[in-house]
C-alpha positions in Angstrom: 0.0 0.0 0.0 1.6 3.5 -1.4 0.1 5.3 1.2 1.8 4.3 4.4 5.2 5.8 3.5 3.3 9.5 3.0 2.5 12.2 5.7 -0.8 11.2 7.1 -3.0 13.8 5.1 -1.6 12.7 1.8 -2.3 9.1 2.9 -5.8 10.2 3.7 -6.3 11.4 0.2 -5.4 8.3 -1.0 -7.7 6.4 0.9 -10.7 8.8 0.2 -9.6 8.4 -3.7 -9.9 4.9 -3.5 -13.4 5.1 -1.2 -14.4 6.9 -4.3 -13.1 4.7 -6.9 -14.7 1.4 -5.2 -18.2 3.4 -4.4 -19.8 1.2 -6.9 -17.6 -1.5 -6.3 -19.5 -5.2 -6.6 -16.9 -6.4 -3.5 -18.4 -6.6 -0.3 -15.7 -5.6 1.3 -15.5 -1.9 0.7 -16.2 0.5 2.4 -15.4 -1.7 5.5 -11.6 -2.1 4.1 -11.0 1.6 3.6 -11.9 2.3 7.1 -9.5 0.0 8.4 -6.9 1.3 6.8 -7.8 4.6 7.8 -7.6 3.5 11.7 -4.1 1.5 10.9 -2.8 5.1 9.7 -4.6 7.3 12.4 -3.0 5.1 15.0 0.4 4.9 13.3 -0.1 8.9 14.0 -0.6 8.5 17.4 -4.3 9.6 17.3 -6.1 6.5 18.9 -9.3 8.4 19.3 -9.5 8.5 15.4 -8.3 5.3 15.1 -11.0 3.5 17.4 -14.2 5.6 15.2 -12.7 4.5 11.9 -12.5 0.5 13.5 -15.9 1.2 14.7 -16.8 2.5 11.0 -15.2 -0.4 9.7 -17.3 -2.8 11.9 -20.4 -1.5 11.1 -20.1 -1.7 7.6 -18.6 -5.3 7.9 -21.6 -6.2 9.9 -24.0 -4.3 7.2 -22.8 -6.8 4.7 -22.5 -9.7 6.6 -18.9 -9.9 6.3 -17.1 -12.5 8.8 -13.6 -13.4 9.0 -12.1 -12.4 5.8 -11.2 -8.7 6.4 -7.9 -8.2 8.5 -8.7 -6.8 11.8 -5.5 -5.2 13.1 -4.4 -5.9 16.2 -4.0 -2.3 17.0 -7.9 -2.4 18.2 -6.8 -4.2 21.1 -4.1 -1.8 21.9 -6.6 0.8 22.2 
């Protein structure tokens, strides 16, 4: 992933691009995926707070679409 070497607001703007791109997406895993990722970089920034609402985010939409075991939860969660 390209956008874990950039300062976090580029890296944002690569993760809202691709929440764009995939916005018609036919995979069930997005948007769930892109908020994920968007926790991993907010608590790479030391922002857990940020973190914790995009893993929440992530969740939700996981659970909207019935997805179960086959995203990457990061084990950061558990660190916060």
């Amino acid at each position: 992933m390209q956008h874990f070497d950039k300062p976090l607001p580029v890296a944002l703007q690569y993760l809202d691009s691709l929440q764009t791109i995939t916005k018609n997406s036919k995979e069930d895993y997005y948007p769930a995926r892109i908020y994920l990722l968007r926790g991993n970089l907010y608590f790479r920034s030391d922002n857990p707070q940020a973190a914790l609402n995009n893993y929440i985010l992530g969740l939700k939409y996981a659970k909207e679409k019935k997805i179960k075991g086959r995203l990457p939860w990061p084990t950061s969660v558990s660190l916060i």
